[in-house]
NUDOVO-515123 format. One record per atom (N, C-alpha, C): residue in one letter; x negated, y negated, z negated. Coordinates in steps of 0.1 Angstrom, whole numbers, plus 5000, padded with zeros to 4 digits. Layout:
% NUDOVO-515123
{node a; {X; Y; Z}}
...
***
This chain:
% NUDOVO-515123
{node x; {6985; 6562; 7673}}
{node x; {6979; 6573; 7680}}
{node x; {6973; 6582; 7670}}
{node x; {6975; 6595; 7666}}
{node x; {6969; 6602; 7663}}
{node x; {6953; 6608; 7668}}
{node x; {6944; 6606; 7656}}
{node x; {6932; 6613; 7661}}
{node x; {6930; 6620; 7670}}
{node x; {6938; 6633; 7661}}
{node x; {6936; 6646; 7667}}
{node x; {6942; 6648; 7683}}
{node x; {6945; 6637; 7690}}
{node x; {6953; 6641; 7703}}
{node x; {6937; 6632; 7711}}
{node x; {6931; 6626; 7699}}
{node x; {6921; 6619; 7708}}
{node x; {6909; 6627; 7712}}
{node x; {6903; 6629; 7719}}
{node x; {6892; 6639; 7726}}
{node x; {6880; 6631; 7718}}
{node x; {6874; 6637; 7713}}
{node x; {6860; 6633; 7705}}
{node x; {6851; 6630; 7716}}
{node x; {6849; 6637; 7726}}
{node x; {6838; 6637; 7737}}
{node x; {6840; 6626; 7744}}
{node x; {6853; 6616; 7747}}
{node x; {6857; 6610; 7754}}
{node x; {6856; 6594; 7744}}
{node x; {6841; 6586; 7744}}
{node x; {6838; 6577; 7738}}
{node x; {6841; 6562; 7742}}
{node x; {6852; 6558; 7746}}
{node x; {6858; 6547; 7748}}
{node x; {6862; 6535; 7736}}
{node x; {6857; 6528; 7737}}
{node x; {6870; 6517; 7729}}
{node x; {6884; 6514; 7727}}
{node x; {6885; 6517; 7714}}
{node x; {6899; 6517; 7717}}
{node x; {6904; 6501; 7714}}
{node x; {6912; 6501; 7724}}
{node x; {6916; 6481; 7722}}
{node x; {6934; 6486; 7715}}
{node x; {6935; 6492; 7708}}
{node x; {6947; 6496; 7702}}
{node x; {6948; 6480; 7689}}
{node x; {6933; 6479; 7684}}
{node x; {6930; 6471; 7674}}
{node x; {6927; 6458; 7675}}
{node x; {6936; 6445; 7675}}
{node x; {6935; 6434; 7680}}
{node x; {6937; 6428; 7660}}
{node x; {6928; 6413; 7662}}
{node x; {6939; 6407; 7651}}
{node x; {6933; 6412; 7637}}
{node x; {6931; 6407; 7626}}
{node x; {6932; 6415; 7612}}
{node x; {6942; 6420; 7609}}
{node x; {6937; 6429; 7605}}
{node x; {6955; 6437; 7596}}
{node x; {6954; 6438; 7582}}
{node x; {6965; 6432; 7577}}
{node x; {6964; 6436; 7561}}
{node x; {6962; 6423; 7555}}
{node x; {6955; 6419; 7565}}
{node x; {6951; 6402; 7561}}
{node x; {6947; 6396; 7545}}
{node x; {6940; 6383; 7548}}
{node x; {6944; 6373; 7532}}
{node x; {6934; 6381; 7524}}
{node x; {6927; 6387; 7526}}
{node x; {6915; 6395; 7511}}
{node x; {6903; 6391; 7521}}
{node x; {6894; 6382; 7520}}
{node x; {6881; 6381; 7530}}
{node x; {6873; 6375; 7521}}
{node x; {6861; 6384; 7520}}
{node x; {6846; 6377; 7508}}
{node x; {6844; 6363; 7514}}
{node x; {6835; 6356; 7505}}
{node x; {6834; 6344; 7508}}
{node x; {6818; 6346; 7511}}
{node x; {6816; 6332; 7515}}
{node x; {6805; 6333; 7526}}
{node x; {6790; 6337; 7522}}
{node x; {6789; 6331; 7503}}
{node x; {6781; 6338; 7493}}
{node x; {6785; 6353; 7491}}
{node x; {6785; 6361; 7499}}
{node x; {6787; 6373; 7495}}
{node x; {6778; 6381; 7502}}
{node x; {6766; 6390; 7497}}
{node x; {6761; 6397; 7507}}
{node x; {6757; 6406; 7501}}
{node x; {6752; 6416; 7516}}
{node x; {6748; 6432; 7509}}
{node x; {6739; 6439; 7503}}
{node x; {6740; 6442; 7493}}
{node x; {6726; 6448; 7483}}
{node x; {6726; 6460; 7484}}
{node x; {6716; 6468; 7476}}
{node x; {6714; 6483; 7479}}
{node x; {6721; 6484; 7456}}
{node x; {6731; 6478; 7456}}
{node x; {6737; 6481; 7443}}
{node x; {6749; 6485; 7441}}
{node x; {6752; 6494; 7428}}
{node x; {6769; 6500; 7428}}
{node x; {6783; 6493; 7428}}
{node x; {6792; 6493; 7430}}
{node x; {6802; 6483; 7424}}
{node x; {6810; 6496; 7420}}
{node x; {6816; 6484; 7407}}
{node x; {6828; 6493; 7401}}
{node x; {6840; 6488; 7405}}
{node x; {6848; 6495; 7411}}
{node x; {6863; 6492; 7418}}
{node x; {6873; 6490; 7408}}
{node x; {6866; 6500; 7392}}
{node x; {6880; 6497; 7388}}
{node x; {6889; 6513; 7387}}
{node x; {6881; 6526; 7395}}
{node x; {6888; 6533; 7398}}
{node x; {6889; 6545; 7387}}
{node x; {6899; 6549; 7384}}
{node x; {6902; 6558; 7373}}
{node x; {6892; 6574; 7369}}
{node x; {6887; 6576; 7377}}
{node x; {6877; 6583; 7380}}
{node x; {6859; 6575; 7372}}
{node x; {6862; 6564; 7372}}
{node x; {6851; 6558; 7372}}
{node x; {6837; 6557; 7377}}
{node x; {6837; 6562; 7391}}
{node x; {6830; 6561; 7404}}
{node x; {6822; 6552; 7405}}
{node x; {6812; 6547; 7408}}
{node x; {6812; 6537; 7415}}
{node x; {6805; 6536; 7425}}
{node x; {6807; 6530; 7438}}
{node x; {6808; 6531; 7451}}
{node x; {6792; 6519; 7455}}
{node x; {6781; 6525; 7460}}
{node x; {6773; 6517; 7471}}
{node x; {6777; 6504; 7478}}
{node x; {6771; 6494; 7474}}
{node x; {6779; 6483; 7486}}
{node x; {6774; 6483; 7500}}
{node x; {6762; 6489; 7505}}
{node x; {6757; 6496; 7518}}
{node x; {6757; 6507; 7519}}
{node x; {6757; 6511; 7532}}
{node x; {6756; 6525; 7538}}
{node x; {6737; 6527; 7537}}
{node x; {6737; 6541; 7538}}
{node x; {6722; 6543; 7535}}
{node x; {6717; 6543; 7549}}
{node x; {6706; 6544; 7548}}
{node x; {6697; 6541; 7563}}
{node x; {6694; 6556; 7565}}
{node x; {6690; 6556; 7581}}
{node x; {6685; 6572; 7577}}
{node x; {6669; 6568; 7587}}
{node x; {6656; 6570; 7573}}
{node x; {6643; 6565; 7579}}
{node x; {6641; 6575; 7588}}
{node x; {6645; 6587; 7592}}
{node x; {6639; 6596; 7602}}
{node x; {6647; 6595; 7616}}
{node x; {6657; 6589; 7615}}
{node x; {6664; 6584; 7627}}
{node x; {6666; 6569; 7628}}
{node x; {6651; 6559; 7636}}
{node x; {6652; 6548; 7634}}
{node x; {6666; 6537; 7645}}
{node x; {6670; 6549; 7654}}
{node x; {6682; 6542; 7665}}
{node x; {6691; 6544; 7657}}
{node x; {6693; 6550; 7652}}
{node x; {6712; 6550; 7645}}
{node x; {6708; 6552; 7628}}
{node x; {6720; 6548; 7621}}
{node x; {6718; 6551; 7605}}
{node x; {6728; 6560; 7602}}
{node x; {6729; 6573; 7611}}
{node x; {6737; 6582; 7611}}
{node x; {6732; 6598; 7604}}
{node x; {6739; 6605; 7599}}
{node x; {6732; 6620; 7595}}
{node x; {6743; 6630; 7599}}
{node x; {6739; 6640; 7600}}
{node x; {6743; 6649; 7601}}
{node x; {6751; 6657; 7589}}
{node x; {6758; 6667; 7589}}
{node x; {6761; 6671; 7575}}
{node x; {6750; 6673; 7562}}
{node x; {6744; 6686; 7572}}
{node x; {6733; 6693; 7563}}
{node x; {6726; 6682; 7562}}
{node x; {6717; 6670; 7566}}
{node x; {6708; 6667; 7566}}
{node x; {6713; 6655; 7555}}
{node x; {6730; 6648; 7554}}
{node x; {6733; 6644; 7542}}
{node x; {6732; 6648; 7530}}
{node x; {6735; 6663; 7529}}
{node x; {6740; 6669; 7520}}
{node x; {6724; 6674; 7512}}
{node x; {6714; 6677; 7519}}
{node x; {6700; 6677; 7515}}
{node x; {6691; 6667; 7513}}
{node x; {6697; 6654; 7515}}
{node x; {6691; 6645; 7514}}
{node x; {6697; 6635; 7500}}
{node x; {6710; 6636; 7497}}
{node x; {6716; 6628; 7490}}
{node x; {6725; 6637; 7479}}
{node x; {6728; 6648; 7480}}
{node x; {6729; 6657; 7469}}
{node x; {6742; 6652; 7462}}
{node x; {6741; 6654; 7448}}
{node x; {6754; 6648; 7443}}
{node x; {6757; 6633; 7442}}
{node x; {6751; 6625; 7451}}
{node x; {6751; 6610; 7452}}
{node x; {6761; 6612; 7466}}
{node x; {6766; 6621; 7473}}
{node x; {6777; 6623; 7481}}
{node x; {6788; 6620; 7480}}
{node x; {6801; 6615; 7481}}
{node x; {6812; 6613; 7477}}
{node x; {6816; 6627; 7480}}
{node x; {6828; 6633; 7469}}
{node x; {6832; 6643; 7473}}
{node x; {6846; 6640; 7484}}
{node x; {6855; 6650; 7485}}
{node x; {6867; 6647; 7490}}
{node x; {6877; 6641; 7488}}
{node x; {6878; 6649; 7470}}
{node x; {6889; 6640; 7465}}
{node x; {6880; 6627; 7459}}
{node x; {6868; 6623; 7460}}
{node x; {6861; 6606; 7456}}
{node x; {6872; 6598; 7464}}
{node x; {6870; 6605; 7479}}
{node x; {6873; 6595; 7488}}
{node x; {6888; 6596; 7489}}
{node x; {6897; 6603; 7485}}
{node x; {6911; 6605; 7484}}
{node x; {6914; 6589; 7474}}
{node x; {6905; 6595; 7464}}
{node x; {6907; 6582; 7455}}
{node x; {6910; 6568; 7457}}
{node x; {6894; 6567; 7466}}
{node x; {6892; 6556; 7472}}
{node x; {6907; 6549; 7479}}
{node x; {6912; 6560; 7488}}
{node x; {6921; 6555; 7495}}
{node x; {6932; 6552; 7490}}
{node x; {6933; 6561; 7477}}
{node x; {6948; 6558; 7472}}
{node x; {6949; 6552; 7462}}
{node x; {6937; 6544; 7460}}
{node x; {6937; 6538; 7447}}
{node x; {6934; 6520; 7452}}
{node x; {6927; 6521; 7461}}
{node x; {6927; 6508; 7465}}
{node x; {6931; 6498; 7482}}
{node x; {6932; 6486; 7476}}
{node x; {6936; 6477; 7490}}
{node x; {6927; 6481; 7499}}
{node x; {6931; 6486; 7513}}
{node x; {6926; 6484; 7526}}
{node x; {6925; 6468; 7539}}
{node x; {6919; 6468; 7536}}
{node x; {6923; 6451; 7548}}
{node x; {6912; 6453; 7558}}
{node x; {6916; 6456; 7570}}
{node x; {6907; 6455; 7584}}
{node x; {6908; 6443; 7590}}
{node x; {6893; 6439; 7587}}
{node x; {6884; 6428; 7596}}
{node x; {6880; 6431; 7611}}
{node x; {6889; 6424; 7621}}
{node x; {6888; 6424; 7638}}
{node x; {6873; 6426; 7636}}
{node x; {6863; 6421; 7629}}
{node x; {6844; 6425; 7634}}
{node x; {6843; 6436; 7634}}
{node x; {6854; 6449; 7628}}
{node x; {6848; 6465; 7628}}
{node x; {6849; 6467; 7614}}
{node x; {6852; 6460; 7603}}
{node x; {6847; 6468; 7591}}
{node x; {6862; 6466; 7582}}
{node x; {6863; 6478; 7573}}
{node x; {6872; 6471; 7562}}
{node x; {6870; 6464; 7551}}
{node x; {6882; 6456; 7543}}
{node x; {6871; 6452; 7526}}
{node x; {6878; 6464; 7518}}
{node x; {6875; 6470; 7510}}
{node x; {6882; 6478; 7505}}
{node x; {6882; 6474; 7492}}
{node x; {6896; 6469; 7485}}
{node x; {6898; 6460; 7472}}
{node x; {6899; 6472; 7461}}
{node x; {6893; 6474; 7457}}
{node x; {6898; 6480; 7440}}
{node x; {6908; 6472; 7432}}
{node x; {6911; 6484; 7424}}
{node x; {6922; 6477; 7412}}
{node x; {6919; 6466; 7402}}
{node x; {6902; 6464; 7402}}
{node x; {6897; 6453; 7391}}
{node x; {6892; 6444; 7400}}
{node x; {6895; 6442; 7415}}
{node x; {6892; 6428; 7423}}
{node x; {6880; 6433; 7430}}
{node x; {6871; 6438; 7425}}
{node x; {6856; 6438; 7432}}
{node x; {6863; 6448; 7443}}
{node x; {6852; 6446; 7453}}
{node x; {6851; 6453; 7466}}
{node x; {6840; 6457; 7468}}
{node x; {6842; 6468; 7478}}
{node x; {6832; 6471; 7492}}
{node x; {6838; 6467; 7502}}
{node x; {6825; 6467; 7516}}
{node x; {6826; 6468; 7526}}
{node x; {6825; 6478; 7531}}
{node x; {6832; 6486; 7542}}
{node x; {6833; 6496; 7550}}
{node x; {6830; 6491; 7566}}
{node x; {6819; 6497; 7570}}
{node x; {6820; 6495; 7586}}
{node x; {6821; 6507; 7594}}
{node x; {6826; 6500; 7604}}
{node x; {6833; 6506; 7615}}
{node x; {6818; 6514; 7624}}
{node x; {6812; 6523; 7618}}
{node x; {6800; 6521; 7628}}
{node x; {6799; 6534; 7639}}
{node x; {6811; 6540; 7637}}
{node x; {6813; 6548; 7652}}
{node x; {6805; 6566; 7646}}
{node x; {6799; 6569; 7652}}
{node x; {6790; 6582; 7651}}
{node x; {6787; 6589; 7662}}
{node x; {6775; 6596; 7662}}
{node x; {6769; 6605; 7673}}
{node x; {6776; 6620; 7671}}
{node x; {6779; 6622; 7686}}
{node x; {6784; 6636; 7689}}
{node x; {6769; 6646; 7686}}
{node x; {6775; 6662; 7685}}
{node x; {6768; 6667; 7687}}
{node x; {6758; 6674; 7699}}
{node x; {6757; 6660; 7708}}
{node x; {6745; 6659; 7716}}
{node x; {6737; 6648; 7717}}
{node x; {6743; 6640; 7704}}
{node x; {6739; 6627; 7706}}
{node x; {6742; 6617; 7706}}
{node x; {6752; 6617; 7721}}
{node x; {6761; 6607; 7722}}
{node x; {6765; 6597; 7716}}
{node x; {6765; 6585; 7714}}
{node x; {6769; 6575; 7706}}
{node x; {6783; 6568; 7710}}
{node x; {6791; 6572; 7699}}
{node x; {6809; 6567; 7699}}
{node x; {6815; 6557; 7691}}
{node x; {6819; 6547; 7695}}
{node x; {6830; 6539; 7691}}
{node x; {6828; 6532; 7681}}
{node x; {6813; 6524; 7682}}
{node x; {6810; 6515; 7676}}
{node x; {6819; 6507; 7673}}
{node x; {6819; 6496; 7660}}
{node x; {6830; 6491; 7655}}
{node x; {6845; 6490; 7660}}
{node x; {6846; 6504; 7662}}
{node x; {6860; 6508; 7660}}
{node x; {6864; 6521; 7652}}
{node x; {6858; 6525; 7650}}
{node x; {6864; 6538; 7641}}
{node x; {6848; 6539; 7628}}
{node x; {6854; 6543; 7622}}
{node x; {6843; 6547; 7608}}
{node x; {6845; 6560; 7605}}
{node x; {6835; 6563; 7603}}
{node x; {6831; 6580; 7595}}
{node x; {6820; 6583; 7590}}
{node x; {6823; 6585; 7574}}
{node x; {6817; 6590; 7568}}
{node x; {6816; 6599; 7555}}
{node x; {6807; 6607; 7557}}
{node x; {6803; 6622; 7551}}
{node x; {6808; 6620; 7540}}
{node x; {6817; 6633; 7537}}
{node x; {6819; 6640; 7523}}
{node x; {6807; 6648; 7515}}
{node x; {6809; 6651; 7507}}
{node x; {6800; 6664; 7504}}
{node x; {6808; 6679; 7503}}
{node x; {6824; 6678; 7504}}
{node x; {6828; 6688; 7508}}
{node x; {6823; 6697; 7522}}
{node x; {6829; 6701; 7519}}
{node x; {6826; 6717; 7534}}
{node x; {6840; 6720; 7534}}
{node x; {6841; 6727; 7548}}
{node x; {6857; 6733; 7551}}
{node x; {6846; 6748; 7557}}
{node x; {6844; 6755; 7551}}
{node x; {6843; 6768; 7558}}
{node x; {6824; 6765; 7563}}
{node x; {6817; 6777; 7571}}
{node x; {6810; 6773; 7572}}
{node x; {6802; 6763; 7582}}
{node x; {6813; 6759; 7589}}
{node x; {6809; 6751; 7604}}
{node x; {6813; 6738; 7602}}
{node x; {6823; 6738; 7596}}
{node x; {6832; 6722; 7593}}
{node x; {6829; 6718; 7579}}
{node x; {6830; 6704; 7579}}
{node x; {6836; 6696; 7564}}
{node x; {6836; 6685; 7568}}
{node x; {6845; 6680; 7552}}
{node x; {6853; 6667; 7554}}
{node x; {6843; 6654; 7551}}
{node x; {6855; 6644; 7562}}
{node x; {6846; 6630; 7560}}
{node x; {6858; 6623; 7560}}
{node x; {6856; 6614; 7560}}
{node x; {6864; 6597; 7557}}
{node x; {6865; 6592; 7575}}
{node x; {6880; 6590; 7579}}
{node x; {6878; 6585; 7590}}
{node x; {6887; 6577; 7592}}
{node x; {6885; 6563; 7601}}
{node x; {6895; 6550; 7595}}
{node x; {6891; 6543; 7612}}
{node x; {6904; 6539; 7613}}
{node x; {6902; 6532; 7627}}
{node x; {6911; 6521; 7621}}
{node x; {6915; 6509; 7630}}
{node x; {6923; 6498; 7624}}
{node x; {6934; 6500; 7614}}
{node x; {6942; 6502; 7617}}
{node x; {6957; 6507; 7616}}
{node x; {6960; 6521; 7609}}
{node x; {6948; 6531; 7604}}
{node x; {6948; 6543; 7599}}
{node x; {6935; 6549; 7592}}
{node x; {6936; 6550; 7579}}
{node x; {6927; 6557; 7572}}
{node x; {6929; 6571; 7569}}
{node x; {6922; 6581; 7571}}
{node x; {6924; 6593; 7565}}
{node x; {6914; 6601; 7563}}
{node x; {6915; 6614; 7557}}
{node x; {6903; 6628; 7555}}
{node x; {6903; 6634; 7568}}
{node x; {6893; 6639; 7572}}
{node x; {6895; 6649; 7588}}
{node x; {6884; 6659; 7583}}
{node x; {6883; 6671; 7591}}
{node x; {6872; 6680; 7590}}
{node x; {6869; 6683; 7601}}
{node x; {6855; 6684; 7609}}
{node x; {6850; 6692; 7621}}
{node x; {6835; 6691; 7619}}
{node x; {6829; 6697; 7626}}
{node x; {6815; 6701; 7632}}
{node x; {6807; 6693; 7621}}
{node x; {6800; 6701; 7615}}
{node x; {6789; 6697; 7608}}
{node x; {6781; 6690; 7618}}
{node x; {6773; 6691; 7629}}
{node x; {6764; 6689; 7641}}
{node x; {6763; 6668; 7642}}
{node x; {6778; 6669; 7640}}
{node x; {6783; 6654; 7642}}
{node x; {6776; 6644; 7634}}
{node x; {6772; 6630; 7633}}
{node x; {6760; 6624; 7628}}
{node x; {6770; 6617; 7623}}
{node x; {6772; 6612; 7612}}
{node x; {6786; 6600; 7608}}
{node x; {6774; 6590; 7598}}
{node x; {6781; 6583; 7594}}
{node x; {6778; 6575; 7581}}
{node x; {6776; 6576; 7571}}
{node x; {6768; 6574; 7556}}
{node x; {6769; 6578; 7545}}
{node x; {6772; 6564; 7537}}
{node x; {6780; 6565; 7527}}
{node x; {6780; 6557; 7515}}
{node x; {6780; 6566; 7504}}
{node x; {6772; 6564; 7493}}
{node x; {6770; 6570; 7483}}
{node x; {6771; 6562; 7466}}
{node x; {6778; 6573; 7461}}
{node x; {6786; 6570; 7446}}
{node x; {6770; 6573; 7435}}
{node x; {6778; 6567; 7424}}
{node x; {6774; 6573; 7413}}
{node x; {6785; 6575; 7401}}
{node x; {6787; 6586; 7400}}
{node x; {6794; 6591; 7388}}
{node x; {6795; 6586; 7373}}
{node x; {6808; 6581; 7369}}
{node x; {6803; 6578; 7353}}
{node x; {6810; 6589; 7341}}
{node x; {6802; 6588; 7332}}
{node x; {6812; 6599; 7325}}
{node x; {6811; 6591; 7311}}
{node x; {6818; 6597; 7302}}
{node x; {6822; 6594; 7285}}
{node x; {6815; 6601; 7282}}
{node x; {6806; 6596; 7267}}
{node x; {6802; 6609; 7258}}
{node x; {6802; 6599; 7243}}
{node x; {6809; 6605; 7234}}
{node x; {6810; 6601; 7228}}
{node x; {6815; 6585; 7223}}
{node x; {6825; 6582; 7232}}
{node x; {6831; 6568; 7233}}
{node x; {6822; 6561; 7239}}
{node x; {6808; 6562; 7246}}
{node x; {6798; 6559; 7255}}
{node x; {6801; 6562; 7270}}
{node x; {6796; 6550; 7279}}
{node x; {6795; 6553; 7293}}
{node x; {6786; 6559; 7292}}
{node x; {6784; 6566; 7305}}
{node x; {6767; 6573; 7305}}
{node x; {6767; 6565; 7321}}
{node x; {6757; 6564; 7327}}
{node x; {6759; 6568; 7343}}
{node x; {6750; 6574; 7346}}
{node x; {6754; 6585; 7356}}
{node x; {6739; 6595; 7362}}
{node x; {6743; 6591; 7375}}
***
């Protein structure tokens, strides 16, 4: 099913998603979530948050809005192509509880969950079934892109700033002088 035919206003579950997909990659039971980076491995040399951030000013949901990401978390945003990366550089495997593991090329993982997002009235949509979260790109001045993944389909989309999604946030590594740096 294509997103785009699906009505954003129209917050149902989708039972499309039964079953793991992708199967055989699952953390083990010592595995849990810290507020630390992991390196995937990825050519870019990114490294990716193993939690999503909280948002202290919205204690019901851990959701933000564009602007209020983008002012709050600055260049700790993933950009577009971060998350292009992300996608094309590593294993996807969807866990039936709502979340992906998402395997890098050097074995380590994140978790991705499925935690749905608030419309621009509020509304709360499609808890552990679809995931979205903020780019630090912009499309123009009303839209920009985010990360949007339901069982069976990961991809980029762009709409309404207004929309409250998820954040995970990077930290960039660079070379200098045959030296990592990380900022």
């Amino acid at each position: 099913m294509a997103f785009a035919a699906l009505a954003l206003s129209q917050c149902a579950k989708n039972d499309e998603c039964s079953g793991e997909q992708g199967g055989g990659h699952k953390p083990d039971d010592s595995t849990s979530v810290t507020d630390e980076y992991v390196d995937l491995g990825l050519m870019s040399m990114t490294m990716w948050k193993s939690a999503n951030e909280k948002n202290a000013a919205n204690p019901d949901n851990d959701f933000f809005t564009y602007d209020e990401a983008v002012a709050t978390f600055g260049n700790s945003l993933p950009t577009r192509e971060q998350f292009m990366e992300l996608r094309q550089s590593c294993e996807w495997h969807w866990v039936d509880a709502g979340y992906y593991i998402v395997v890098g090329p050097n074995k380590n993982y994140i978790l991705l969950p499925a935690e749905g997002f608030c419309d621009c009235m509020g509304e709360f949509c499609y808890p552990r079934t679809y995931g979205f979260y903020w780019s630090s790109t912009p499309n123009g001045s009303t839209k920009a892109w985010y990360l949007n993944f339901y069982c069976n389909n990961i991809y980029m989309y762009n709409d309404k700033r207004c929309y409250a999604n998820s954040v995970r946030l990077i930290k960039n590594c660079i070379v200098k002088e045959g030296k990592e740096v990380r900022r």
